[in-house]
C-alpha positions as CSV (number, residue, x, y, z in Angstrom):
1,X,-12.6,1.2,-32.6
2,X,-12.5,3.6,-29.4
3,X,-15.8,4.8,-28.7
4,X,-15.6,8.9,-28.2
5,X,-18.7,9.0,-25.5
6,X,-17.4,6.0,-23.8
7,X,-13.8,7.3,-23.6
8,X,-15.3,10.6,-22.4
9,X,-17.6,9.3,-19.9
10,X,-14.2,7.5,-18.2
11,X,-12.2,10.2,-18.5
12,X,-14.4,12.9,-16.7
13,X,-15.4,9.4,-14.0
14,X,-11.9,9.7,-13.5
15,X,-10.7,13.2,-12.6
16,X,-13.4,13.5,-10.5
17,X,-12.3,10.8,-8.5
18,X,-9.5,12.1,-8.2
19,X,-10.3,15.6,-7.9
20,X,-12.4,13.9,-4.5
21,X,-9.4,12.2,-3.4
22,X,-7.0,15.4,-3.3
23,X,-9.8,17.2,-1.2
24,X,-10.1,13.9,0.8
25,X,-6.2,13.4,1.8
26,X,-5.7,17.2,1.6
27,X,-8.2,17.3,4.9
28,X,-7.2,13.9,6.5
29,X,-3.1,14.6,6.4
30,X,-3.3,18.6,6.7
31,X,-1.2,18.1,9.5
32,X,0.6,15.2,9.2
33,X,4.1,14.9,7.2
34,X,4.6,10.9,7.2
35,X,2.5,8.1,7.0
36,X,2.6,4.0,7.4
37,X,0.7,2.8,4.3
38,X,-1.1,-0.6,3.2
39,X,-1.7,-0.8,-0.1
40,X,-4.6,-3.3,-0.4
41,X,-6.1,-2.9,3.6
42,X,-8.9,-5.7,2.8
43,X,-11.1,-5.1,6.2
44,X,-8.3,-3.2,7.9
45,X,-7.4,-5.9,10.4
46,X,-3.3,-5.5,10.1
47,X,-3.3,-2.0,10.1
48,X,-5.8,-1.9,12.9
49,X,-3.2,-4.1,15.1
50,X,-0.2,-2.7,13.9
51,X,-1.3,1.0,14.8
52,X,-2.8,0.2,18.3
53,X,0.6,-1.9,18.7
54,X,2.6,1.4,17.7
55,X,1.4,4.3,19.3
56,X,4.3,6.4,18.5
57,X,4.0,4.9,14.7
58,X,3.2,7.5,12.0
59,X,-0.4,8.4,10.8
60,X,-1.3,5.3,9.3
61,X,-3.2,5.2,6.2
62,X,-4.8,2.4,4.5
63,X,-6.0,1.7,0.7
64,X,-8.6,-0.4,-1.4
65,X,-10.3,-0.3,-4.1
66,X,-13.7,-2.1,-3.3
67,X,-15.8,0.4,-1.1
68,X,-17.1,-2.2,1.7
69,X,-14.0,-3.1,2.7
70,X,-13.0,0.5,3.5
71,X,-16.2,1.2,5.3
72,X,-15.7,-2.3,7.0
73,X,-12.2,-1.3,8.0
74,X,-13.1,2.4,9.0
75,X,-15.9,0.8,11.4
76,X,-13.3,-1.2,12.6
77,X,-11.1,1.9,13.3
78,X,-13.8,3.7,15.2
79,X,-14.6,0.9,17.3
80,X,-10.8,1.2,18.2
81,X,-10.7,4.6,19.6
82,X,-8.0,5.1,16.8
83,X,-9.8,7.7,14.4
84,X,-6.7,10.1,15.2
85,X,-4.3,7.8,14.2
86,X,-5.3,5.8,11.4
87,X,-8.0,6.3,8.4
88,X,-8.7,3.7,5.4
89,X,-9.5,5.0,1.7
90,X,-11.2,3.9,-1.0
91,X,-8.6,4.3,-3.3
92,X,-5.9,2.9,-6.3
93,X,-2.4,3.0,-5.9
94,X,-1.4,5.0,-8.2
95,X,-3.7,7.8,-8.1
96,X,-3.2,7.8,-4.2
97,X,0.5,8.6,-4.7
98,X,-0.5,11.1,-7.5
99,X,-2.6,13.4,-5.0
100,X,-0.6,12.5,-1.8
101,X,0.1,16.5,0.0
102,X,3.8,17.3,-1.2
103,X,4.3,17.8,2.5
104,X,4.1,14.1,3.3
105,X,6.4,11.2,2.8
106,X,6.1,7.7,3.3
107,X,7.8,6.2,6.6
108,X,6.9,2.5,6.0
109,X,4.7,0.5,3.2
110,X,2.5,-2.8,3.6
111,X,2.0,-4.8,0.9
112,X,0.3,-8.2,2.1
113,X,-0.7,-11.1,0.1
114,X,-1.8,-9.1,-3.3
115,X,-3.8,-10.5,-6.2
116,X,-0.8,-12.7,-8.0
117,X,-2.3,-12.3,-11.5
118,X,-0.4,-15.2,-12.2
119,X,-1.3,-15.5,-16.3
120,X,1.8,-14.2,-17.7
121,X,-0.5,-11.2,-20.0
122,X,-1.7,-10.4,-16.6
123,X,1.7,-10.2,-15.0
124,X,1.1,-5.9,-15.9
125,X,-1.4,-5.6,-13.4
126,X,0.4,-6.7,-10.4
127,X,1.4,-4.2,-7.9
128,X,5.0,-5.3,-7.3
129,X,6.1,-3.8,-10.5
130,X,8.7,-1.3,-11.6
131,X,6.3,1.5,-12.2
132,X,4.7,1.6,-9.0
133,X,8.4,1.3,-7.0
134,X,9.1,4.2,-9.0
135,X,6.2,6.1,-7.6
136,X,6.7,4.4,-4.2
137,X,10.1,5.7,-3.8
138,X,9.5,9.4,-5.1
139,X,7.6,9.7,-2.1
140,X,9.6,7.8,0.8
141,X,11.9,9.2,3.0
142,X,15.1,7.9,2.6
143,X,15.5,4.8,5.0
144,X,11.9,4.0,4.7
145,X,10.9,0.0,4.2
146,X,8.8,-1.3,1.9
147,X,7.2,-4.6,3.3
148,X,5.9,-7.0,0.7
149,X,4.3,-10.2,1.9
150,X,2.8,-13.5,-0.5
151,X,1.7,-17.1,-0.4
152,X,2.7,-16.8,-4.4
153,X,6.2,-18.2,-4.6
154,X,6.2,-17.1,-8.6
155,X,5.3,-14.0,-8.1
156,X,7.5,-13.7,-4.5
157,X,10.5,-14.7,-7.0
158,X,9.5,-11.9,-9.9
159,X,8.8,-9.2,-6.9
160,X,12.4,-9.8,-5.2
161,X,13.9,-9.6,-8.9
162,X,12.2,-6.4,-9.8
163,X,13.2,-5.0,-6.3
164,X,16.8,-6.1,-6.8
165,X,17.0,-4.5,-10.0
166,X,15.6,-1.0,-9.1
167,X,17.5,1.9,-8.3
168,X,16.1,3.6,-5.4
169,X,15.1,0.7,-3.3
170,X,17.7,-2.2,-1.7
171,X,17.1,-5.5,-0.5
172,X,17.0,-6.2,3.5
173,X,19.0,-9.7,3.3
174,X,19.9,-11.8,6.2
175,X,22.0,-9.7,8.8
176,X,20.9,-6.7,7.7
177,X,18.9,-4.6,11.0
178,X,16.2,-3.5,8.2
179,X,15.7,-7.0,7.4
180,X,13.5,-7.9,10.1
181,X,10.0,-8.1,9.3
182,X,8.3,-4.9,11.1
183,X,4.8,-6.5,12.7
184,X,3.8,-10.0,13.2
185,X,-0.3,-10.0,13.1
186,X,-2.0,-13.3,10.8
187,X,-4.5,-11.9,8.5
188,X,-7.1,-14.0,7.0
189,X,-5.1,-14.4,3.7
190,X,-1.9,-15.8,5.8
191,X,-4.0,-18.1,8.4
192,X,-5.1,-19.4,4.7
193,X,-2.0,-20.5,3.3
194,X,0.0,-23.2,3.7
195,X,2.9,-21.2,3.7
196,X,4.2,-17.6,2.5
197,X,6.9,-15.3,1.9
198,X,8.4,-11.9,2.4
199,X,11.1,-9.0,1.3
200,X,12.2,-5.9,3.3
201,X,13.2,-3.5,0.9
202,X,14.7,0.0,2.2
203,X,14.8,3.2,0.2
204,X,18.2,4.0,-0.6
């Protein structure tokens, strides 16, 4: 039975998160009107490359959900010299994209190595999924890729399926230009794994 004071309690937890997020990337991409994301930043180590290897790259903006790896990664960005170019946020997907400033569109997306939830009942939490393309592509600019990245081979295969099958986004095959994968940096998760793989998609 759903418990009215608990239900309450998450409810008002929630919109004031995300009440703090909208005053957050309202101030941090005032003037900015496209962005490189990562979903799932970790300590910020691929972003951190990939914007001091692209200088002329969009604001680069990077997302997770566990507090010490933003702060880890902002640290990281300071030590940089790159506060004007890239920021990280403690912050879910989904709400991110609710509060992103109308005036801003996605240029390119990072998705490296997510959780796999590979138990098929878990399979609704994973991030390559058909809602979150959906969100994904409401706010890229036409042309923009979407970079997804794992050392799951399962969950590679279902991600390139629900990809393939979605209306606003096209698979990067062999001989395409877009195919090429963007940035080459190892994070932790990759030096781990015995082997990985990875889907350019572009927004149709």
């Amino acid at each position: 039975m759903e418990n009215p004071v608990r239900t309450a309690n998450f409810l008002a937890e929630r919109d004031a998160r995300i009440a703090a997020l909208r005053e957050t990337l309202g101030a941090l991409l005032r003037e900015r009107s496209r962005i490189t994301l990562e979903i799932g930043c970790g300590h910020g180590h691929f972003l951190t490359a990939y914007a001091e290897a692209h200088p002329q790259a969009p604001f680069c903006a990077g997302l997770d959900l566990i507090g010490d790896r933003v702060r880890r990664a902002n640290r990281k960005c300071e030590r940089a010299a790159l506060g004007d170019r890239l920021a990280f946020v403690q912050a879910e997907a989904v709400e991110f994209l609710s509060v992103l400033p109308e005036h801003v569109a996605l240029a390119d997306v990072f998705i490296l190595f997510p959780d796999p939830w590979p138990k098929r009942r878990h399979h609704k939490h994973r991030i390559m999924r058909a809602e979150i393309l959906d969100r994904l592509a409401e706010r890229a600019e036409p042309g923009a890729r979407l970079c997804f990245r794992t050392d799951d081979r399962d969950y590679f295969t279902a991600a390139r399926e629900v990809v393939g099958e979605h209306p606003r986004w096209r698979l990067a095959d062999k001989g395409d230009p877009a195919a090429s994968w963007p940035f080459e940096y190892a994070t932790v998760f990759q030096q781990k794994a015995a082997a990985h793989q990875s889907l350019v998609a572009v927004r149709a």
